[in-house]
C-alpha positions as CSV (number, residue, x, y, z in Angstrom):
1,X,114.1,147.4,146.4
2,X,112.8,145.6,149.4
3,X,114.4,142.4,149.9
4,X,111.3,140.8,149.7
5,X,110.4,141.8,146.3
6,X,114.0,140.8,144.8
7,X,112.8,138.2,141.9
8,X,114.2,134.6,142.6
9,X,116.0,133.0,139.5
10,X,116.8,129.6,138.3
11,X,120.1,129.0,136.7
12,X,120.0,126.5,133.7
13,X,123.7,125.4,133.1
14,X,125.0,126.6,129.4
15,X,125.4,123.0,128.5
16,X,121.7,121.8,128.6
17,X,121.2,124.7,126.2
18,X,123.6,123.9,124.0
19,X,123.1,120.4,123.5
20,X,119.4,119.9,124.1
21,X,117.3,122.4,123.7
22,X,116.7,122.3,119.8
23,X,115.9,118.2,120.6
24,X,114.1,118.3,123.7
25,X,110.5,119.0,123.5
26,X,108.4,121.6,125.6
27,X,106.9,119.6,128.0
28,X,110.9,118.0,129.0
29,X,112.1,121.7,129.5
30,X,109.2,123.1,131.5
31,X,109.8,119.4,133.9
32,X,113.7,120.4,133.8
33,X,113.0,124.0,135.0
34,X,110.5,122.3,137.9
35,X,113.1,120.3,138.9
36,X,115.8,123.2,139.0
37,X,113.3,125.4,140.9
38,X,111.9,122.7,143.5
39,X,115.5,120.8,143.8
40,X,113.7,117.5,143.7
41,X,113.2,114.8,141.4
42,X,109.7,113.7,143.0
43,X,107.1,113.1,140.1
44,X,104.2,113.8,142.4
45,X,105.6,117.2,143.5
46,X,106.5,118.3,140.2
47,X,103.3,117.2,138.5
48,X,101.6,119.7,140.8
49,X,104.4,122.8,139.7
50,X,104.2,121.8,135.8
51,X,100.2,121.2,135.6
52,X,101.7,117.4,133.3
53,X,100.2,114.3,134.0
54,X,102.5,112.2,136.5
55,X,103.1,109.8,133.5
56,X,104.6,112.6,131.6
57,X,106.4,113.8,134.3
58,X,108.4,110.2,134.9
59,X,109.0,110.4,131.0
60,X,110.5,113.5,130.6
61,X,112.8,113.0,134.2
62,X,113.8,109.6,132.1
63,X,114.9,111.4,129.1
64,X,117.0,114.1,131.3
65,X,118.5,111.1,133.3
66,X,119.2,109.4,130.0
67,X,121.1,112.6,129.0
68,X,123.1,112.6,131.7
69,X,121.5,116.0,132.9
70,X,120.0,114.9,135.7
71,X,121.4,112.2,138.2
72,X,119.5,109.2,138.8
73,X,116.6,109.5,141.8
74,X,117.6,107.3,144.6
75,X,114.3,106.8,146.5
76,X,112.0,107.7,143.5
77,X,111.0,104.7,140.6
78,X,112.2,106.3,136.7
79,X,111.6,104.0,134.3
80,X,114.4,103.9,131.5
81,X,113.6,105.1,128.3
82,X,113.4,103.1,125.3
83,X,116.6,102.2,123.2
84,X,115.5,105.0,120.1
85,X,114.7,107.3,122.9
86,X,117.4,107.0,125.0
87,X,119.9,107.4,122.4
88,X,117.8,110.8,121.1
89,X,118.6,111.9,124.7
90,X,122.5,111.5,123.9
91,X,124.6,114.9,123.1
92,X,124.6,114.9,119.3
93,X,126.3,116.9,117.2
94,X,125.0,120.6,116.6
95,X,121.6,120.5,114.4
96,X,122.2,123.5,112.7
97,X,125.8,124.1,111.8
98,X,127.0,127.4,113.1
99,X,129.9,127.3,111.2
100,X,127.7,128.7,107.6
101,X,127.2,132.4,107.5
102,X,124.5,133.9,105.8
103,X,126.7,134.6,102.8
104,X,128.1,131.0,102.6
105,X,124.5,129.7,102.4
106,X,123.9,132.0,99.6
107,X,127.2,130.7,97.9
108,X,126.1,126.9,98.7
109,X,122.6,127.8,97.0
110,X,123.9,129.9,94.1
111,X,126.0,126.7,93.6
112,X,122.9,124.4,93.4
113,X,120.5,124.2,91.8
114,X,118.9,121.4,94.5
115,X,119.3,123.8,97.2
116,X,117.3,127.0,95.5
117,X,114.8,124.4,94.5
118,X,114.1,123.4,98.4
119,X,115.0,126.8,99.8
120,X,112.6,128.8,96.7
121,X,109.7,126.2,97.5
122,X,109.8,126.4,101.0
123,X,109.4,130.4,101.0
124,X,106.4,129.8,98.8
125,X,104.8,127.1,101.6
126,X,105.9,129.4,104.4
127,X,104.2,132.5,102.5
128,X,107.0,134.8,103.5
129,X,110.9,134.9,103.2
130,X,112.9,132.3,105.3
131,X,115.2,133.1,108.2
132,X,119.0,132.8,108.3
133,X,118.3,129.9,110.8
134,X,115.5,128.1,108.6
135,X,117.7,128.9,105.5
136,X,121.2,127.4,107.2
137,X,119.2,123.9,108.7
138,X,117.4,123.6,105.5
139,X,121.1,123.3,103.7
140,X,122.2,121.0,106.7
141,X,119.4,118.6,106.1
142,X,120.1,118.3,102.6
143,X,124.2,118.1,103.0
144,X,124.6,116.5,106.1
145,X,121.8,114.4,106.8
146,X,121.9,113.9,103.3
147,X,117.9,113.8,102.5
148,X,116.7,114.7,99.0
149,X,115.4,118.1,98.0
150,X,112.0,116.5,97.3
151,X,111.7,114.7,100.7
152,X,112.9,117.8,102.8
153,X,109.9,119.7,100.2
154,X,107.4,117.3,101.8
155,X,108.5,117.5,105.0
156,X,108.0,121.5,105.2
157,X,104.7,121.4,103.7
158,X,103.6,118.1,106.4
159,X,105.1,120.3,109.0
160,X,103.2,124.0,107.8
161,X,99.9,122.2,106.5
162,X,99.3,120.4,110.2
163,X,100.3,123.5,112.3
164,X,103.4,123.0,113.3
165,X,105.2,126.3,112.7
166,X,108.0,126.2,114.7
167,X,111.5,125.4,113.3
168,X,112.5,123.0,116.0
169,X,109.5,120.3,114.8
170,X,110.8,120.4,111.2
171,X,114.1,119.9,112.6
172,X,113.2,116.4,114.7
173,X,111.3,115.5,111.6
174,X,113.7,115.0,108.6
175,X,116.5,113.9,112.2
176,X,113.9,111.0,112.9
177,X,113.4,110.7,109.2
178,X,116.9,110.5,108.2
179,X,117.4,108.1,111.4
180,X,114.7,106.2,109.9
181,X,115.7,106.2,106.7
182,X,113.1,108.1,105.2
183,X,114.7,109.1,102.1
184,X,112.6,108.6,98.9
185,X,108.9,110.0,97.9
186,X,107.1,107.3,98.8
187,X,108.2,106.5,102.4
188,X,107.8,110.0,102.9
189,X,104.4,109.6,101.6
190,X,103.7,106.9,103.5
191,X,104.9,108.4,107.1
192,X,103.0,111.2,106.7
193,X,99.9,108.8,105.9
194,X,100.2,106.8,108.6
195,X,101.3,109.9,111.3
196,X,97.7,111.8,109.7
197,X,95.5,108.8,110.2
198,X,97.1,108.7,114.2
199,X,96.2,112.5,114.4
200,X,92.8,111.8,112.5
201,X,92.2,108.9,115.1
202,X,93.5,110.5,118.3
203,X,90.9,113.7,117.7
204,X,88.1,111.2,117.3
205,X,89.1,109.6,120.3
206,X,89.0,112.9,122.0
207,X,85.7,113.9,120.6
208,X,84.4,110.4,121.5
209,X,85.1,110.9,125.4
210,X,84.8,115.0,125.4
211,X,88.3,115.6,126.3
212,X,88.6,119.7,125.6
213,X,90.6,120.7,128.0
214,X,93.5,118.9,128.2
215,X,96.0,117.2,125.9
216,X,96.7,113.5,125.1
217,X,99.2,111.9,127.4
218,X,102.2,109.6,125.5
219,X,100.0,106.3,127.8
220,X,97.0,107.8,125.8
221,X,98.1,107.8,122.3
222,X,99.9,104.3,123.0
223,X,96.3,102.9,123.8
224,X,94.8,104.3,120.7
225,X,97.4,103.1,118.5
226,X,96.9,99.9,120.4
227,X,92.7,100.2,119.9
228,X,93.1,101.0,116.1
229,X,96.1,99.0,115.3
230,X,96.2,96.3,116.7
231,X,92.9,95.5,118.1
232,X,91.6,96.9,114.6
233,X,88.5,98.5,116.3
234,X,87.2,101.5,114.8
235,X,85.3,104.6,116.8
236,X,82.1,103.0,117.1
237,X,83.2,100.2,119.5
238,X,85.7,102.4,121.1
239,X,82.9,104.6,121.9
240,X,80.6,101.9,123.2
241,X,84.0,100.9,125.7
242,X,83.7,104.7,127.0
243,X,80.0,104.4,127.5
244,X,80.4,101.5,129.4
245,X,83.6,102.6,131.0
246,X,81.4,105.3,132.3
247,X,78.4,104.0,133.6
248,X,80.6,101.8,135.8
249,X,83.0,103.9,136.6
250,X,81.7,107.4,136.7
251,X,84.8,108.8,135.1
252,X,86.9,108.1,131.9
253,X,89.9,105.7,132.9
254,X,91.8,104.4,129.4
255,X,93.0,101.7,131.3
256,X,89.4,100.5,132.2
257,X,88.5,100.9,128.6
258,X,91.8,99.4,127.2
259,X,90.6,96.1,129.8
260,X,87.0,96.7,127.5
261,X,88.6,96.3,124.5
262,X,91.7,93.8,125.1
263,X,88.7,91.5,126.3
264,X,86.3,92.4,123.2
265,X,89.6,91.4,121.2
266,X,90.4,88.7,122.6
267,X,86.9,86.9,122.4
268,X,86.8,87.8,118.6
269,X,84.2,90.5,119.3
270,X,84.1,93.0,116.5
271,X,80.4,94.9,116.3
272,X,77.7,95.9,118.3
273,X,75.8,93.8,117.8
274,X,77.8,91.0,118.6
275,X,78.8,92.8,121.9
276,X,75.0,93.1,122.8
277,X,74.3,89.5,122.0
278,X,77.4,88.3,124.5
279,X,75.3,90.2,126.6
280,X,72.6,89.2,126.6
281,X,71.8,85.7,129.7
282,X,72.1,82.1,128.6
283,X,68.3,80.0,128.5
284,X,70.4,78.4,131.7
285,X,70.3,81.2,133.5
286,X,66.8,81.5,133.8
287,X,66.6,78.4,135.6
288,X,69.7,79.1,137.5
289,X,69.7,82.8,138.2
290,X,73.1,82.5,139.9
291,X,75.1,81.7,136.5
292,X,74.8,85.4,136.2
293,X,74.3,88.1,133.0
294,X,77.4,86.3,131.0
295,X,78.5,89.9,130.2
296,X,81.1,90.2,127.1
297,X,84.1,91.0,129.8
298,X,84.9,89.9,132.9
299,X,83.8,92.4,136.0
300,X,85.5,90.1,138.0
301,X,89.1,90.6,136.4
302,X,89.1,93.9,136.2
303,X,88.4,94.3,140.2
304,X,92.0,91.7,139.8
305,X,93.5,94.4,138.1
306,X,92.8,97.0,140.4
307,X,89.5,98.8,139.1
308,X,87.2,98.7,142.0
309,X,83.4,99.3,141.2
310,X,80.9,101.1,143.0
311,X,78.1,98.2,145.0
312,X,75.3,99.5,143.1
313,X,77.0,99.2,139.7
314,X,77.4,95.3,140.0
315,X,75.3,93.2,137.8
């Protein structure tokens, strides 16, 4: 073969395998593997190689910094990871334990009577008979992270009923659940509650500013938590923030619109309606034409913050 058509290859070492890759998520491997082909840790450079937003990018060199898999950038800004984040990055102990063969498993569930209840339900929500892998972690969440057979039910059916079909998202579920003590019926309940009305709001939010082809980043989804939650808005004022967002800008920015709605929040603004009558001039203005439009946010502060608006957008 010409030495020009040899295939390159990128060596991943045996212990980032072993200790991270049922816990580390898609989007941190595929940034891993940039950084092993590129031999940099410059967001910018790998952004371009792993098609990820830059924010992204920085999170998922944090978490491989965090682990101890990557060494700290010298000349390149990482932000640290959060506390619960950072210790998630941390070696743990094996999530499926090797040590059970397929005929121990059977033994374990022969033996009880919890454990053919979660393993005989879960076959019936997956429609078809469970692997040796899915059979051997279901056992491990019920012995060693020690969650009931009821809760570990729910969390297969949350996982299957909302398309997530791979193992490894059941397995970071009932760890984060266990972590978080999730471990009766109704807290289950209540997670998966609250985690359906984030997905329910995050696709409006999508449909709302005709995002198709592209996914949420984690600063997205923190701004609509932030919009819903604790600003309390609902779609119709976060849609008017996009409008106007827009006819500024040109372009969607949720920073702009977060500005919209901090400001809209912050002056106890809650409706249309009340957003159209802060809009609307004082009587002094028309005396005074240079008190301005009094519109319901401050152009001024967000040109502060670093938004820069087009002459002929000014009011």
């Amino acid at each position: 073969m010409p030495k020009e058509l040899l295939p390159a290859y990128v060596v991943v070492p045996a212990e980032i395998i072993d200790q991270h890759l049922a816990s580390a998520s898609g989007a941190y491997v595929k940034v891993l593997l940039a950084v092993l082909r590129k031999n940099s840790l410059d967001p910018k450079a790998l952004t371009a190689l792993v098609g990820q937003p830059e924010s992204d990018v920085r999170e998922a060199l944090s978490y491989w910094v965090n682990a101890g898999a990557l060494p700290a950038p010298k000349n390149t800004e990482i932000p640290a990871l959060p506390a619960q984040a950072a210790k998630q990055a941390q070696p743990t102990k094996q999530a499926l334990p090797v040590r059970l063969t397929p005929a121990q498993v059977a033994d374990r569930v022969e033996k009880n009577e919890q454990l053919r209840f979660i393993l005989n339900t879960s076959e019936g929500i997956y429609g078809r008979p469970l692997t040796d892998t899915e059979r051997r972690g279901l056992v491990y969440f019920y012995e060693e992270l020690e969650l009931p057979a009821d809760v570990i039910v729910m969390a297969v059916d949350f996982c299957i009923t909302n398309g997530k079909l791979h193992f490894n998202y059941l397995q970071k579920l009932c760890a984060g659940w266990a972590e978080q003590e999730i471990n009766t019926h109704a807290l289950a309940e209540e997670y998966i509650k609250n985690q359906t009305q984030r997905w329910t709001n995050e696709a409006l939010v999508q449909k709302a500013f005709g995002i198709e082809n592209r996914g949420l980043t984690a600063d997205n989804r923190r701004c609509i938590s932030t919009w819903f939650y604790t600003y309390g808005f609902n779609i119709e004022m976060i849609t008017l923030a996009y409008e106007r967002t827009v006819d500024k800008i040109g372009k969607v920015s949720f920073p702009y619109i977060n500005k919209i709605l901090q400001s809209w929040h912050e002056n106890h603004i809650t409706t249309p309606e009340e957003v159209l009558e802060r809009d609307q001039p004082p009587k002094a203005a028309f005396k005074n034409p240079g008190n301005g439009r009094g519109a319901s946010y401050d152009v001024a502060d967000f040109e502060h913050q670093g938004f820069t608006l087009p002459p002929d957008s000014l009011p």
